[in-house]
N, CA, C and O of each residue as an XYZ file, in Angstrom:
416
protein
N      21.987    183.738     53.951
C      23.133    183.780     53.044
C      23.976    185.012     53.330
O      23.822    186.048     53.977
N      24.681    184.615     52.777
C      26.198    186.226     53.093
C      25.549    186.784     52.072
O      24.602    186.378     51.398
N      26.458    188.210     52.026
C      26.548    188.935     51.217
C      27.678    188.844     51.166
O      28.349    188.932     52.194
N      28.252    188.635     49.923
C      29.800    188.847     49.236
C      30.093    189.937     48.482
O      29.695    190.209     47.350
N      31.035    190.717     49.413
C      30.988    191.820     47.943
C      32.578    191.622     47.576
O      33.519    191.102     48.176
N      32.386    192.504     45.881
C      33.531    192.616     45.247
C      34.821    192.732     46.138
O      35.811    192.070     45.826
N      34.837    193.552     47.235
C      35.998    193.923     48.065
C      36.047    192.831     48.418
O      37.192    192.421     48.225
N      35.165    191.771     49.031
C      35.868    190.497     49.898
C      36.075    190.219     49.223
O      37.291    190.039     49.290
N      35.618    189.862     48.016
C      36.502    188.784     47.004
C      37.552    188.791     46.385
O      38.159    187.820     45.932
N      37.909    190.258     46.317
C      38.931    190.642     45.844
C      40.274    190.336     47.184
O      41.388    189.908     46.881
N      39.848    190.668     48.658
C      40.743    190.564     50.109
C      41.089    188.852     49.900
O      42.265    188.489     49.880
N      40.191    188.055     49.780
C      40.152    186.285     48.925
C      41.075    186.209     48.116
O      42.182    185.787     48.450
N      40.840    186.533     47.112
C      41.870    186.374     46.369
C      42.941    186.991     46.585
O      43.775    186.200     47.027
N      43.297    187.918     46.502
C      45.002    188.284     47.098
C      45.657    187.142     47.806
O      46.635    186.426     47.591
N      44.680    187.255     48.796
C      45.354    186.259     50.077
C      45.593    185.147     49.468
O      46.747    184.720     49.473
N      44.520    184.402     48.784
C      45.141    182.951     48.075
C      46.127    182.711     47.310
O      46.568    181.574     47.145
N      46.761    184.119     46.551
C      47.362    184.177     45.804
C      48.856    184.636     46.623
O      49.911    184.120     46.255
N      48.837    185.458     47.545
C      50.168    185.470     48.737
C      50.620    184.110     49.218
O      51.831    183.991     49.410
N      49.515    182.625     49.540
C      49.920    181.516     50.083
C      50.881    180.552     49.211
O      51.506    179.559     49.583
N      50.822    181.019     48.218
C      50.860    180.294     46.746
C      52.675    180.219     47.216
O      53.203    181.196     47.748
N      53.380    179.062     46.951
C      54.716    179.051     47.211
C      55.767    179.673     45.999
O      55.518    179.246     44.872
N      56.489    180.279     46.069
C      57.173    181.034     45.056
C      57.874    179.932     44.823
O      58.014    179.036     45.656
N      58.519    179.928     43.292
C      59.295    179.354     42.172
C      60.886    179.185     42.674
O      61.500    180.247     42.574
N      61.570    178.220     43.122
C      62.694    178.503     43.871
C      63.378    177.013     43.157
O      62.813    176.084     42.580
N      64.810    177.252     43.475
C      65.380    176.146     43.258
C      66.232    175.199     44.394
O      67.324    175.345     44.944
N      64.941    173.924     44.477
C      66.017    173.562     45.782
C      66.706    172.840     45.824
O      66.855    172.237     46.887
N      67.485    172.517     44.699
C      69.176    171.815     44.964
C      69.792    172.125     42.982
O      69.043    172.529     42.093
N      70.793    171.894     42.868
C      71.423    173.084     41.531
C      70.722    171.815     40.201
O      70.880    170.652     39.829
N      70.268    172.499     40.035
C      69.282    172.186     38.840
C      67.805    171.607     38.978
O      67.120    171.260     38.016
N      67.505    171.564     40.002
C      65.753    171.249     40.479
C      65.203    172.761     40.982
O      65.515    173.538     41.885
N      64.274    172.746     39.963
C      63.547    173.999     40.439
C      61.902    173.517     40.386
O      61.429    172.690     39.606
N      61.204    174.248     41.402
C      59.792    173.918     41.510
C      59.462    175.241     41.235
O      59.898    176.391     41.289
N      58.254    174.398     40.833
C      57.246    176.301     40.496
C      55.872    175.443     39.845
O      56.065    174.442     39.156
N      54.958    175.770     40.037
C      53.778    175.819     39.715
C      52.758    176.705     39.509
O      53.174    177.799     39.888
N      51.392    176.821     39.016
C      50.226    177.415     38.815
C      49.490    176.835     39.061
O      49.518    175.663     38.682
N      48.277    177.382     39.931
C      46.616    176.440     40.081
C      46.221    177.929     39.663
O      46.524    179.034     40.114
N      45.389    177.478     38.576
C      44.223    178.524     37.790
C      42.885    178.404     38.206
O      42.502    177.235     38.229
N      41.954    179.349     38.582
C      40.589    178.752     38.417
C      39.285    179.783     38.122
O      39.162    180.791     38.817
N      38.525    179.540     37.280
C      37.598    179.765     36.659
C      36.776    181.129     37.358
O      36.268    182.082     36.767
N      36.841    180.869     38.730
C      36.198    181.875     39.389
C      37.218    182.651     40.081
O      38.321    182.178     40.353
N      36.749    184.207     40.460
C      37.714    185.035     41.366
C      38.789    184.430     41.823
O      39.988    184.545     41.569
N      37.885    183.454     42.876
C      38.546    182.703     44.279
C      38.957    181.490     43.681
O      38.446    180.976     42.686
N      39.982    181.026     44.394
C      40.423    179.399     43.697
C      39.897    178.294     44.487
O      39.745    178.507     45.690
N      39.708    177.580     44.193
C      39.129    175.829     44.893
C      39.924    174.898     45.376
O      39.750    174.050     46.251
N      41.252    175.286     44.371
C      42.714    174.319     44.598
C      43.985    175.355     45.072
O      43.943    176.580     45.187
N      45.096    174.457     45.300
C      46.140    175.152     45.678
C      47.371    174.150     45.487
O      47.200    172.932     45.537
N      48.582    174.713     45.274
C      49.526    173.646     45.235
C      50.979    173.986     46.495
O      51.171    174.998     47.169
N      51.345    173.404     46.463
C      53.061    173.507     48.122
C      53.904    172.751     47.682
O      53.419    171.664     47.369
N      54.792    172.826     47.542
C      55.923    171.831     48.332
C      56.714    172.549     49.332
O      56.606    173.713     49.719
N      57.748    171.381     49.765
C      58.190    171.697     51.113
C      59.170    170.525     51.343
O      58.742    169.375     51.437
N      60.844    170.895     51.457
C      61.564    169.796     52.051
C      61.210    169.391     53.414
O      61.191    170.134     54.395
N      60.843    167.733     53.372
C      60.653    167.306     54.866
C      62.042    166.939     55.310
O      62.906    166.416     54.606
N      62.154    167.341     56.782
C      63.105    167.068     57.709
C      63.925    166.033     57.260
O      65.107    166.376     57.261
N      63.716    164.796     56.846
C      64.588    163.779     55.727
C      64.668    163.957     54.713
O      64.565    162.901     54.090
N      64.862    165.076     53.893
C      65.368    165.832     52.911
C      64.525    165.199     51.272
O      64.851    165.316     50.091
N      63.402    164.555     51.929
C      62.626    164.582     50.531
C      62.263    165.436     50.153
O      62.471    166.387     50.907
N      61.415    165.840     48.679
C      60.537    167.142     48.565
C      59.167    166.599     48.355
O      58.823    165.647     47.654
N      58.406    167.447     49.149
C      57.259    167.063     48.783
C      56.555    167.585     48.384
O      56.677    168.784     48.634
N      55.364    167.225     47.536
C      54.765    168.156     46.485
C      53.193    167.848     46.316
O      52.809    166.754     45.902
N      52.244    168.968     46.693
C      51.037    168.416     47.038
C      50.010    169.509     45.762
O      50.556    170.470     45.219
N      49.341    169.341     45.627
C      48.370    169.529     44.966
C      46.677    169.143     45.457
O      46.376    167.956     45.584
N      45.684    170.182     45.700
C      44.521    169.706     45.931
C      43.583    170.272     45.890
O      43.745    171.450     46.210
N      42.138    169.888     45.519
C      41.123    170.763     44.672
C      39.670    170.793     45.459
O      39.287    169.629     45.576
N      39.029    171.427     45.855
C      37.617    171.239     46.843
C      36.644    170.929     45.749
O      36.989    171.020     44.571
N      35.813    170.680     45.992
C      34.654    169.902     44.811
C      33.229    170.841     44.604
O      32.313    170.768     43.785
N      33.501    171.747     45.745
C      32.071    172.616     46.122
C      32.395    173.796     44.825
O      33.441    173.819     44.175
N      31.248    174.722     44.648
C      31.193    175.829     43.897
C      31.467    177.382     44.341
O      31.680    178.403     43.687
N      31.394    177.179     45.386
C      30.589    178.728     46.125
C      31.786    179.034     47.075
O      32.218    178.242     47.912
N      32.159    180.011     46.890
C      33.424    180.812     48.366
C      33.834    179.431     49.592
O      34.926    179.166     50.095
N      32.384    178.702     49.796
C      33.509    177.770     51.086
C      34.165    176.871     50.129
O      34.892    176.193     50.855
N      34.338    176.456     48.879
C      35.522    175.638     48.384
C      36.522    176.307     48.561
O      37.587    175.691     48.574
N      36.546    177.890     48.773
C      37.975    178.561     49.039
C      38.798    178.409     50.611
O      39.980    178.155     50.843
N      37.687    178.667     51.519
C      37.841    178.010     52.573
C      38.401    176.898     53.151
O      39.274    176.852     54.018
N      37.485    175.485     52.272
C      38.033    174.263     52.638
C      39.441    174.073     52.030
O      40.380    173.628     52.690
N      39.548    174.509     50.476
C      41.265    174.779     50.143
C      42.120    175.125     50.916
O      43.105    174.404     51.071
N      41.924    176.835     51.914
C      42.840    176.964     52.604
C      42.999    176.059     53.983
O      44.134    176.115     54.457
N      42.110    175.283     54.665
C      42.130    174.512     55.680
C      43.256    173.437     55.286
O      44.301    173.214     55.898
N      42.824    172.876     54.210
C      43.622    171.562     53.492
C      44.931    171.907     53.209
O      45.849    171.087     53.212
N      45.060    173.105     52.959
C      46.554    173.375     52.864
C      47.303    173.825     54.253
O      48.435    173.482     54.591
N      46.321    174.750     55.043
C      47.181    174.627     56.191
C      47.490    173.769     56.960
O      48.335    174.136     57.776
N      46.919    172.031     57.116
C      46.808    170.979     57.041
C      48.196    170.135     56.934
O      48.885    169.430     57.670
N      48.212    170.691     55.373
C      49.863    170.346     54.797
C      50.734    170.789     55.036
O      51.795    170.229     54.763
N      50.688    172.300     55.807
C      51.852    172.707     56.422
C      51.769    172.490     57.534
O      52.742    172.885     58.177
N      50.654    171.795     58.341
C      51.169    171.254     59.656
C      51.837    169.969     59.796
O      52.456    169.745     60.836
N      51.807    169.471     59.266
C      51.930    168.381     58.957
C      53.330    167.915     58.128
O      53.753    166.759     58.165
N      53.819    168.745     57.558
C      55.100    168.669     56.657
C      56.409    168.601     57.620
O      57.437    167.966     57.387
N      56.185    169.238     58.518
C      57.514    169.597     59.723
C      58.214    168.845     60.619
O      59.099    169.224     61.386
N      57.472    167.071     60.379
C      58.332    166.170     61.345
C      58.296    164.998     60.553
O      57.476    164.629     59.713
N      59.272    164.513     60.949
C      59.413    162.715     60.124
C      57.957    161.964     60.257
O      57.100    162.092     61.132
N      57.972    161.311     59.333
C      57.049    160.382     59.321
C      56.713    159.656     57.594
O      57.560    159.887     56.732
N      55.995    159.169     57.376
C      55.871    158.394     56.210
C      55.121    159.063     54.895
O      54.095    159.532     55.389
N      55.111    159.197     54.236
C      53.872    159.529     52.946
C      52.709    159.251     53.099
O      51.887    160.057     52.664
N      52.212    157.960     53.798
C      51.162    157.276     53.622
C      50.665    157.793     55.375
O      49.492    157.915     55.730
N      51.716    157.998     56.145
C      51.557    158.607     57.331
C      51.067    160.450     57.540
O      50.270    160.931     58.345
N      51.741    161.007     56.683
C      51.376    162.407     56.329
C      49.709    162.378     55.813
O      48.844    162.945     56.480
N      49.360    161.549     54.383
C      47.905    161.709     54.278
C      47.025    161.678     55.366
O      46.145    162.459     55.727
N      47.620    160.159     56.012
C      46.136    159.857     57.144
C      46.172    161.046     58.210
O      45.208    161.383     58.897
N      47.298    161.561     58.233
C      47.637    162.722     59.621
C      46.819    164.198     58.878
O      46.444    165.236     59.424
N      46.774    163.910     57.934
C      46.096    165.718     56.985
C      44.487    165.258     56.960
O      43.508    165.938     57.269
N      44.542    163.966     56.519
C      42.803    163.405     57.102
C      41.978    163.824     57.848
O      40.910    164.436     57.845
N      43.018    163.158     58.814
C      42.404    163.210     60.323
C      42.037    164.888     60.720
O      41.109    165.359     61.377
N      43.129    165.506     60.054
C      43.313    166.649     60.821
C      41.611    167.596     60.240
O      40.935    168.392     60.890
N      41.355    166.972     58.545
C      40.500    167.526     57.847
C      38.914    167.035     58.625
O      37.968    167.802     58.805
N      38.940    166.113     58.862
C      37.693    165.516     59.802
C      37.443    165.554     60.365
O      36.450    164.883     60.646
């Protein structure tokens, strides 16, 4: 087993909390902004959006199921996932299976 100390968890959290997308408005009267809260130090979930290249917005939300520091892990994988993935045309139903794949 690791040893976790207070300092990593504390270097964890910051960082999860720097990825977190700031509150912005992207067209005159739509503003996004969100919060994912969670119970422990480290968070499990995370939320994004992001205009895709065909000027939808998209808006993701997603939560790891585990207890222990790698749910923080698999969160940030899944989200960097979504930002690979956000940056070229393709479908909704095409983006999941492509963040899937990418997760598997």
């Amino acid at each position: 087993k690791w040893n976790v100390t207070s300092t990593s968890i504390k270097t964890a959290t910051q960082w999860q909390m720097r990825q977190l997308p700031p509150a912005m408005e992207l067209a005159p009267g739509v503003v996004v902004d969100g919060w994912t809260e969670s119970p422990r130090p480290w968070a499990r979930s995370w939320h994004a959006w992001d205009v895709l290249p065909d000027g939808t917005i998209a808006l993701a939300l997603a939560e790891s199921h585990l207890k222990e520091m790698d749910a923080a892990m698999i969160a940030a994988t899944a989200r960097a996932a979504f930002a690979a993935h956000s940056n070229y045309r393709h479908k909704a139903d095409e983006m999941l299976r492509r963040i899937s794949d990418t997760l598997w």
